[in-house]
Structures are given as structure tokens and as C-alpha cells.
Rosetta silent file (secondary structure, phi, psi, omega in degrees, C-alpha in Angstrom):
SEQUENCE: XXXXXXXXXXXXXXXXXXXXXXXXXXXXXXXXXXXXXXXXXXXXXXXXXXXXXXXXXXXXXXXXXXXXXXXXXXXXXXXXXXXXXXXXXXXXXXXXXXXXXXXXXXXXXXXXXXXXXXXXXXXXXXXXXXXXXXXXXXXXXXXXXXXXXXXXXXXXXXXXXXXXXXXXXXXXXXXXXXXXXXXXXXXXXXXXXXXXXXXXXXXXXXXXXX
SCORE:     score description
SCORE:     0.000 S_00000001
   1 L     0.000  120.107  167.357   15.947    5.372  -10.437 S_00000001
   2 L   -45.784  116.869  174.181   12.089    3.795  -11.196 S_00000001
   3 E   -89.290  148.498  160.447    9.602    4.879   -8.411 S_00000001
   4 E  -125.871  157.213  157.194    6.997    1.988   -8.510 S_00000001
   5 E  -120.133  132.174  170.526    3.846    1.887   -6.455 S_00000001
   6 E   -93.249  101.904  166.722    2.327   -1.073   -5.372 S_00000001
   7 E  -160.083  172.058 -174.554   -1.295   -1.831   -4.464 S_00000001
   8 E  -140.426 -165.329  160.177   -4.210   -3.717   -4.559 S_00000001
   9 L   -93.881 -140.529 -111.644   -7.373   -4.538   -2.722 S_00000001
  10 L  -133.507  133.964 -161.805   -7.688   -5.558    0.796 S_00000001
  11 L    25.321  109.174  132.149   -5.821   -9.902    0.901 S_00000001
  12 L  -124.466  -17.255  138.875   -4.853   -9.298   -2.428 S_00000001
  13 L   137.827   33.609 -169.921   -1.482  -10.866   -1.422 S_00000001
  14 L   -81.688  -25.059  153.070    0.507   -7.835   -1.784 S_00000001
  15 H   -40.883  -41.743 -175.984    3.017   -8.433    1.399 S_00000001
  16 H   -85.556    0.790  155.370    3.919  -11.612   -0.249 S_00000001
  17 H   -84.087  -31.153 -165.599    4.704   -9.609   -3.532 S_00000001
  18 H   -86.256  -43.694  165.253    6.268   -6.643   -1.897 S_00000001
  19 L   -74.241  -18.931  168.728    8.766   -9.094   -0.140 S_00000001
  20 H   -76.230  -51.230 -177.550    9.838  -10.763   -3.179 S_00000001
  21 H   -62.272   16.198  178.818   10.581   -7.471   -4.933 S_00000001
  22 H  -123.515  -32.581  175.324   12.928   -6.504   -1.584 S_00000001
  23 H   -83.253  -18.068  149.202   14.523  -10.000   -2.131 S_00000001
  24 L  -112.076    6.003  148.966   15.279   -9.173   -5.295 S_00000001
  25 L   120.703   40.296  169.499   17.045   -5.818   -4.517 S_00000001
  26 L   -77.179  172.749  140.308   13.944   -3.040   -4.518 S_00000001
  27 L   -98.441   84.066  171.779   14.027   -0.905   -1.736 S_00000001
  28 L   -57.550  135.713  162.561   10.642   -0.707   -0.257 S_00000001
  29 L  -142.413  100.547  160.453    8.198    1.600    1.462 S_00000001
  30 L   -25.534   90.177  170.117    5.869    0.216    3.610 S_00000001
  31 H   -82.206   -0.689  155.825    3.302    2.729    3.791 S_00000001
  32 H   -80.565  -32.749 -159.324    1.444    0.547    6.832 S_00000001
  33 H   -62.329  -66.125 -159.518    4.816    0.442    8.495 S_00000001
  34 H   -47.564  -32.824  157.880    4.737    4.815    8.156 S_00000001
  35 H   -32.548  -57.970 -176.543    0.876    4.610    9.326 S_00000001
  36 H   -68.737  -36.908  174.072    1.773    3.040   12.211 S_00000001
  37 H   -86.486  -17.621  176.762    4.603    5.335   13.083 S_00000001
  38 H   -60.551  -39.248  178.839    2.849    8.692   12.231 S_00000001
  39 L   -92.565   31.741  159.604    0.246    7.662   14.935 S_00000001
  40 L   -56.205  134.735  158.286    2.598    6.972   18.008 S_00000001
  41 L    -9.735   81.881 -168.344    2.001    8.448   21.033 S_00000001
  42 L   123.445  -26.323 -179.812    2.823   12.156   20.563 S_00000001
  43 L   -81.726  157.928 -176.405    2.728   12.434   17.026 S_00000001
  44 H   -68.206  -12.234 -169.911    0.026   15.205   15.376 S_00000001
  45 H   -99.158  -29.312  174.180   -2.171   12.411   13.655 S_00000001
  46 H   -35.229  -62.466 -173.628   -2.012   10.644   17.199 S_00000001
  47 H   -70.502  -32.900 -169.089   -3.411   13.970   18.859 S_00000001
  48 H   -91.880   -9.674  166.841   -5.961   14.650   16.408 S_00000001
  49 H   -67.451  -21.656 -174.326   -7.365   10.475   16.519 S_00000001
  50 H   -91.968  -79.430 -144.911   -8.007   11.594   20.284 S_00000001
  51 H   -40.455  -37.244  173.433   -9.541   14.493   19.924 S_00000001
  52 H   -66.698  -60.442  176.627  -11.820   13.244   17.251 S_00000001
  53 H  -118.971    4.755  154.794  -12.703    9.691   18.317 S_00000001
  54 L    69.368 -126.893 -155.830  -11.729    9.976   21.954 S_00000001
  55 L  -134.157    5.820  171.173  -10.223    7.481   24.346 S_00000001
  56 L   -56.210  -34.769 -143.055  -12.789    4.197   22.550 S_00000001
  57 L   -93.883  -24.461 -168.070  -10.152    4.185   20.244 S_00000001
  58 L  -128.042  157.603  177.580   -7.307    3.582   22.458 S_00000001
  59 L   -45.165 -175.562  160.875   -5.300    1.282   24.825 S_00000001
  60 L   -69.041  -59.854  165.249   -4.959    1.747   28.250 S_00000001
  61 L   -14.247  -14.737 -172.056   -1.133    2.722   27.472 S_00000001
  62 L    72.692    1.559  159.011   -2.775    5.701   24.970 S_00000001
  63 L   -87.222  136.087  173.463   -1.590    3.213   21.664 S_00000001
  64 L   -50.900  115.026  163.620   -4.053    3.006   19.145 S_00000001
  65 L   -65.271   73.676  170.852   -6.296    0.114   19.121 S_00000001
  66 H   -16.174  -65.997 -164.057   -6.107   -0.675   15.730 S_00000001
  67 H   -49.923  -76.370  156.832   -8.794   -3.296   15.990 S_00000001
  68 H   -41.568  -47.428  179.104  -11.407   -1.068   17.562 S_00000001
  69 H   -65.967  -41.915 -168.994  -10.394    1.648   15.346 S_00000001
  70 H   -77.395  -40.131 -155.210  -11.154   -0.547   12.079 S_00000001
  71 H   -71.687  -22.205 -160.376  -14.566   -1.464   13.461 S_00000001
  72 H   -84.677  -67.716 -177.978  -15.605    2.030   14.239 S_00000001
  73 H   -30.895  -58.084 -159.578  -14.212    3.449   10.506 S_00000001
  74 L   -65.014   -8.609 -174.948  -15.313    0.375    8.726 S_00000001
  75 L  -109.103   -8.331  172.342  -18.856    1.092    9.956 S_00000001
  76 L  -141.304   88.345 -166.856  -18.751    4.576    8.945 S_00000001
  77 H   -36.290  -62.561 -167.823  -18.069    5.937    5.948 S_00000001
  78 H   -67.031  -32.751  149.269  -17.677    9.720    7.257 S_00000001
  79 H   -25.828  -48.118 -150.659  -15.071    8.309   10.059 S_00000001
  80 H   -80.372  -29.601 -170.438  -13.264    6.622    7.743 S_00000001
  81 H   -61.728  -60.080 -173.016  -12.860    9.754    5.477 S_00000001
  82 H   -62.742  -27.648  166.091  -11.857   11.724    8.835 S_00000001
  83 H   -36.598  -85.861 -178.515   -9.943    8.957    9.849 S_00000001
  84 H   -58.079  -36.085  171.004   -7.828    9.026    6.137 S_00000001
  85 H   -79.027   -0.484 -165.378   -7.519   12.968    6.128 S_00000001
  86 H  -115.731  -51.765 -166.606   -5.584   13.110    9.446 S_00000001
  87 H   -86.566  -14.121  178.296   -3.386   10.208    8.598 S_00000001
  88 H   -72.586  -58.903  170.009   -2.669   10.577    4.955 S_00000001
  89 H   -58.875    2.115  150.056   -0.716   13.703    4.757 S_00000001
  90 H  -100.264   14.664  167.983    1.844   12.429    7.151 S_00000001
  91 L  -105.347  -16.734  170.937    2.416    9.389    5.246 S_00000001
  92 H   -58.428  -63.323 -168.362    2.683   11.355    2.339 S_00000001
  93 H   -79.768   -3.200 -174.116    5.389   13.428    3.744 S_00000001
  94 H  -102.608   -5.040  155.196    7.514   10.532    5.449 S_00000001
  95 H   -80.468  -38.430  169.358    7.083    8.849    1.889 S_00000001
  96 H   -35.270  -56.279 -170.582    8.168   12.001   -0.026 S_00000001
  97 H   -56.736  -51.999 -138.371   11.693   12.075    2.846 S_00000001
  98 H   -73.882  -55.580 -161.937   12.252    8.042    1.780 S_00000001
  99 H   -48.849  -49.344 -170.564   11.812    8.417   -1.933 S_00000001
 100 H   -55.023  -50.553 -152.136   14.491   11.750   -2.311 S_00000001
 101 H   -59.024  -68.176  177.164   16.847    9.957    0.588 S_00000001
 102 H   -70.940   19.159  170.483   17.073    6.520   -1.874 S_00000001
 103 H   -71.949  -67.670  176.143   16.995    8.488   -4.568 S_00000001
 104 H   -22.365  -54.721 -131.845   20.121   10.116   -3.116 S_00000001
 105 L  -102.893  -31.420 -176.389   21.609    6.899   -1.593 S_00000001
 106 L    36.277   74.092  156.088   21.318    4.878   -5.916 S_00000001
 107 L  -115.280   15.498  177.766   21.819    1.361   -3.897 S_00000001
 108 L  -151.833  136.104 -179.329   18.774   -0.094   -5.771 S_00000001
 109 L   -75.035   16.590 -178.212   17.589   -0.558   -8.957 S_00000001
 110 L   176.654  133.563  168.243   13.738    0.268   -7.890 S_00000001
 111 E  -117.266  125.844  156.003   12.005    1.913   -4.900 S_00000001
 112 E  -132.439  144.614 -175.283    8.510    0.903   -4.252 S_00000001
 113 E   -80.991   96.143  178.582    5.949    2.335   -2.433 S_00000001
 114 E   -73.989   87.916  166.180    3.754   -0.576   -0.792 S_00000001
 115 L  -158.661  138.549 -160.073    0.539    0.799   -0.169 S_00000001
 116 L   -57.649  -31.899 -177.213   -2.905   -0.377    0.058 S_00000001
 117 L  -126.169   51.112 -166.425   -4.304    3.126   -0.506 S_00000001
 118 L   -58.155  -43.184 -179.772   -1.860    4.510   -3.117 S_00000001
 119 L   -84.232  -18.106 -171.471   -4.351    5.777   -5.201 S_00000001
 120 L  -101.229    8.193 -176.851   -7.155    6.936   -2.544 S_00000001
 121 L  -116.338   12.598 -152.600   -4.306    8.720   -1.012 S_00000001
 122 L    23.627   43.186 -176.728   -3.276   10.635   -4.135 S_00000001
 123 L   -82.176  -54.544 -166.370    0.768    8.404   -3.547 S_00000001
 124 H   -16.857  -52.219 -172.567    0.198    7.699   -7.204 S_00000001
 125 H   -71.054   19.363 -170.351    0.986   10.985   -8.476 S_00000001
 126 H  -106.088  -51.458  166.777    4.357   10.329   -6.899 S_00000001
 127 L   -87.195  156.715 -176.142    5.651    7.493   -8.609 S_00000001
 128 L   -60.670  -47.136 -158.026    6.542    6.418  -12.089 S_00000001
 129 L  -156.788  147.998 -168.658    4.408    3.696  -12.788 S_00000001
 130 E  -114.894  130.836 -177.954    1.313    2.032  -10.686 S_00000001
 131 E  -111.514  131.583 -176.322    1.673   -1.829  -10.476 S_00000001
 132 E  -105.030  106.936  170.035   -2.166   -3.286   -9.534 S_00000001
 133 E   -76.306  118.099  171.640   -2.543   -6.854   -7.906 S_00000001
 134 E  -105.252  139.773 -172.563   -5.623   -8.112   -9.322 S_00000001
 135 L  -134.864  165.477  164.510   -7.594  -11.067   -7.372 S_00000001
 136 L   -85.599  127.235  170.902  -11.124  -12.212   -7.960 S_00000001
 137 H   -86.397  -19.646  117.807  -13.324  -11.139   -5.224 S_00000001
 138 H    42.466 -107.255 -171.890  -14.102  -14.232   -4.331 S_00000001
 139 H   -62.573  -34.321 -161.398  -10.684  -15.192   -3.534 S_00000001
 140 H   -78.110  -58.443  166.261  -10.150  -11.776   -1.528 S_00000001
 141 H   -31.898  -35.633 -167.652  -12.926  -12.676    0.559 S_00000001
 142 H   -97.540  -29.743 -179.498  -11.831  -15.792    1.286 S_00000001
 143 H   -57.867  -54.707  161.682   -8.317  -14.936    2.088 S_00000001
 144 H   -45.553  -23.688  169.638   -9.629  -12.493    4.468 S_00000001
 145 H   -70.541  -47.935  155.726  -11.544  -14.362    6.714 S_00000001
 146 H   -23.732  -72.688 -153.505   -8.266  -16.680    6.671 S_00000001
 147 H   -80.397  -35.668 -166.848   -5.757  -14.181    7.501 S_00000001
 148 L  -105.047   30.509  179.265   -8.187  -11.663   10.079 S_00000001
 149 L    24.740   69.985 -176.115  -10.520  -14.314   11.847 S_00000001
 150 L  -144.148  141.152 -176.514  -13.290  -12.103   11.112 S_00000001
 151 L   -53.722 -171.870 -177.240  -16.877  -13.402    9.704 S_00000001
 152 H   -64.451  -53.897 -167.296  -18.081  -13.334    6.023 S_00000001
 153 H   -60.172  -32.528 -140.778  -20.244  -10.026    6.852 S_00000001
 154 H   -88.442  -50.033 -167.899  -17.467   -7.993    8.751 S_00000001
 155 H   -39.393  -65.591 -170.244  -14.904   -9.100    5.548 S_00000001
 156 H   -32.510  -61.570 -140.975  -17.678   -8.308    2.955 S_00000001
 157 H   -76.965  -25.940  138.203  -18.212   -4.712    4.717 S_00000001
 158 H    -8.634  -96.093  159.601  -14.361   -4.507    4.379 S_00000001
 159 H   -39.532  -45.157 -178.542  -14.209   -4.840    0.728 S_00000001
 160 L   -74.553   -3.397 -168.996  -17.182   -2.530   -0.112 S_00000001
 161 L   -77.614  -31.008 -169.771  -15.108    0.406    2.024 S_00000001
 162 L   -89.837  149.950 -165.559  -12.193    0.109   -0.622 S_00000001
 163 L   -70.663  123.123 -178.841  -11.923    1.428   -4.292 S_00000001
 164 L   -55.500  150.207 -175.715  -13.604   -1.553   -6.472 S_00000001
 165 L   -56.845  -76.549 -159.874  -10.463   -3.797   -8.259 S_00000001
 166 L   -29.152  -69.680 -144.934  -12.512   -2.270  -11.770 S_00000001
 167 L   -56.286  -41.372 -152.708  -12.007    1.239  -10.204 S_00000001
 168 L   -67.031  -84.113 -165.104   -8.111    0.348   -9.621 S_00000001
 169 L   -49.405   15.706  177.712   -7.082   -1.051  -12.464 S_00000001
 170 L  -111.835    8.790  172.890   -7.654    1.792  -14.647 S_00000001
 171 L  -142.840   19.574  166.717   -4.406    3.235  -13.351 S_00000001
 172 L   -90.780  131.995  179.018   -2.732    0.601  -13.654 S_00000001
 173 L   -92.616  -10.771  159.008    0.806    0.669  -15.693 S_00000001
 174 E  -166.735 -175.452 -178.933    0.922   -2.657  -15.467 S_00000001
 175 E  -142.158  139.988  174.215   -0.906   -5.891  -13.553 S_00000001
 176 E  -127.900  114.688  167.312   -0.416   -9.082  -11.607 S_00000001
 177 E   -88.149  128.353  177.648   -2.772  -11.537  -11.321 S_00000001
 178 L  -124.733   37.139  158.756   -2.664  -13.199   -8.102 S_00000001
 179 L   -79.162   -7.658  176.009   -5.635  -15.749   -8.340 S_00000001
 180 L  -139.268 -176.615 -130.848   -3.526  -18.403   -8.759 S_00000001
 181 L   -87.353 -154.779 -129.670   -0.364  -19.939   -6.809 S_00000001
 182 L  -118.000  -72.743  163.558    2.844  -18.317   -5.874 S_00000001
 183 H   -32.853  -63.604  164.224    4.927  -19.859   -8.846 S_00000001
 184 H   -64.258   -3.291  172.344    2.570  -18.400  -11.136 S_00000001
 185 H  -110.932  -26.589  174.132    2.987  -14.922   -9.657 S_00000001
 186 H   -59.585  -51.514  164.328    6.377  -15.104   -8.956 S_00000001
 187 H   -46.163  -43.274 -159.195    6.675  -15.602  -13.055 S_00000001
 188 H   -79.395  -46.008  162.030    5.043  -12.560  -13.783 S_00000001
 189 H   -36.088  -79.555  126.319    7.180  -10.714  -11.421 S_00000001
 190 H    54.595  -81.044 -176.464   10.034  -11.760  -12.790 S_00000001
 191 H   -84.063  -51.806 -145.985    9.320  -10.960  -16.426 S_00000001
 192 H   -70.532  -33.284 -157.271    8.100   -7.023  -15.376 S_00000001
 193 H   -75.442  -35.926  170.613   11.043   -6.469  -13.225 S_00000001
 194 H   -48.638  -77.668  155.894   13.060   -7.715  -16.330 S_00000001
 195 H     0.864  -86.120  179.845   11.313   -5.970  -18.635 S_00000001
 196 H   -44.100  -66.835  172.576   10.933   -2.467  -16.213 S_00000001
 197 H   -30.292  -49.869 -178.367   15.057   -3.246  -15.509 S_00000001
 198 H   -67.638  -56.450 -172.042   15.752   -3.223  -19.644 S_00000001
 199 H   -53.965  -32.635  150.744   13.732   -0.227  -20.295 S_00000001
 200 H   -85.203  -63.204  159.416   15.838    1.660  -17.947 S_00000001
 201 H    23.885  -74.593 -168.052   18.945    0.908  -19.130 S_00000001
 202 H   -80.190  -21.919  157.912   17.945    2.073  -22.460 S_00000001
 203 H   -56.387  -46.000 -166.548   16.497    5.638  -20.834 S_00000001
 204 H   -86.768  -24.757  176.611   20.214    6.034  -19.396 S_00000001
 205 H   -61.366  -41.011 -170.830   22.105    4.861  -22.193 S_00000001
 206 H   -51.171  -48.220 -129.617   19.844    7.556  -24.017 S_00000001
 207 H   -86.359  -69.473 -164.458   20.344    9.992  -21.481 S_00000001
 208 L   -99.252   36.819  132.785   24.029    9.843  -21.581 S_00000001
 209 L  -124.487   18.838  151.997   24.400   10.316  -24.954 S_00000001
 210 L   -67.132    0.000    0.000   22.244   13.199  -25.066 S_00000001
């Protein structure tokens, strides 16, 4: 079974890619979803965001304030790095758990790993093949403001935090451009999954006549 990892930059539209490949019978894993549960109350990345950035960070309830929590990181480069060493290696290992268990489980013809920071996370080395949504930035910019109500500057300082598209795409096994409408991305999906779908086939047919 094909591990794929998915990412992009920051609105590059990769939810709305990641759900069409689960509607057409991936399994996915939502490496925001496993962010969000590694820092629950109680969990070790939980205890070491308090200890580190101290009760600014959090609700009254002691759940993370996301929100506050971007603005502090996003403003500080050395944050965001501590910020990304306390949370990465437990998404790492609750991705590691998913990939063996639907490995295990063969109900899908592809598992992919949905995550924004596949490669700044070392998840790459994990998977078979790295699929990169490429946008104009531009377009990213523009989305963003859209989707997070947040000004031009706050977006902008966004986007410079994250590994330049150029930077990406040089580890990319394959790419979808998603500058233009749904129907046009929706094609390209399509033909790769076909494509990705044939080529295994002919690995197992190999396989089992080996």
C-alpha cells in the first residue's frame, strides 16, 4: 500500500484536496487533527507549551489558545522553532501508529499524510512519494486574508515563517497546481491517482511473480 504525503504552503487549498482524495477511497492523516490532540490537556507537548510559554498561551479552561499561540510564534522565529520541537515528535509518533495500523487493516488503496509541515517536520522521510500543491503567492495571500480575517501584514508575516513554494517543490514526486478553479484541480487529481493506482498494480503483479 502507497504512503503519500500531502502539503503545501499556508491557503494553498490543501483541505479541499485532501477531502477529495478521502472521497475517493484514501485513507487520510490529518496531521492538524494529531496536533491538536497531542496538545490536550494532560498530554507531554501540553505540559511542556506551559512551562515554556506560560499561562498567555492558554484558555481559562487550560486549552490552548491557538490564536494567541500563532501570534506569539509567528512573531518569533526562536518560539516557533521551540514551539515545532515539542510538538513534532508526537505527531510523528501518532503518524508512525496510523500508517503500520492501515497498513495492517489493506481497506484502501492509498494512505496520505495531510500535513502542512511534512517536510519541516522530517514526515517526508516516511512516505513513498511527496505530492506539493503549488499556488502563486499572490493567490495564497489572498486566500488567507479570506479564510483567517487577518490583515495583509499579519498574512504576509505568515507566509515568510513557512518553507518558500521554490524551497518545497524540490521534493516534490509529483505537483498540483491549484491557481486555478476546482474542476481544473480535480482533473489533475484524477489523472495522478490513476496513474499512482496503475503503477501499483504493476509493482504487485511483479511482486507476485517474483
Amino acid at each position: 500500500m502507497l504512503v503519500i504525503g500531502l502539503t503545501g504552503g499556508i491557503a494553498s487549498g490543501k483541505s479541499t484536496i485532501s477531502d477529495y482524495l478521502r472521497k475517493m477511497g484514501a485513507v487520510i492523516i490529518d496531521a492538524d487533527i494529531l496536533s491538536r490532540q497531542v496538545v490536550e490537556p494532560g498530554e507531554e507537548a501540553w505540559r511542556k507549551i506551559w512551562r515554556y510559554f506560560g499561562s498567555q498561551a492558554f484558555n481559562d479552561d487550560k486549552t490552548i489558545n491557538r490564536k494567541k499561540l500563532a501570534e506569539i510564534v509567528f512573531s518569533d522565529p526562536e518560539k516557533r522553532q521551540i514551539l515545532n520541537e515539542i510538538v513534532h515528535p508526537e505527531v510523528i509518533k501518532k503518524t508512525k501508529l496510523l500508517i503500520a495500523q492501515y497498513k495492517e487493516e489493506g481497506l484502501a488503496p492509498l494512505i496520505v499524510v495531510d500535513a502542512p509541515l511534512l517536510i519541516e517536520a522530517g514526515i517526508d522521510k516516511m512516505v513513498d512519494e511527496v505530492w506539493v500543491i503549488s499556488v502563486e503567492e499572490e493567490l495564497q495571500i489572498k486566500r488567507l486574508i479570506a479564510r483567517d480575517n487577518i490583515p495583509k501584514g499579519a498574512a504576509l508575516k505568515r507566509l515568510e515563517s513557512q518553507m518558500p513554494m521554490e524551497e518545497k517543490l524540490k521534493y516534490a514526486s509529483r505537483v498540483i497546481d491549484n491557481n486555478q478553479d476546482l474542476t481544473h484541480t480535480i482533473h489533475q487529481i484524477k489523472e495522478i491517482w490513476r496513474q499512482v493506482l496503475e503503477t501499483e498494480c504493476k509493482h504487485e503483479v511483479q511482486h507476485n511473480m517474483d
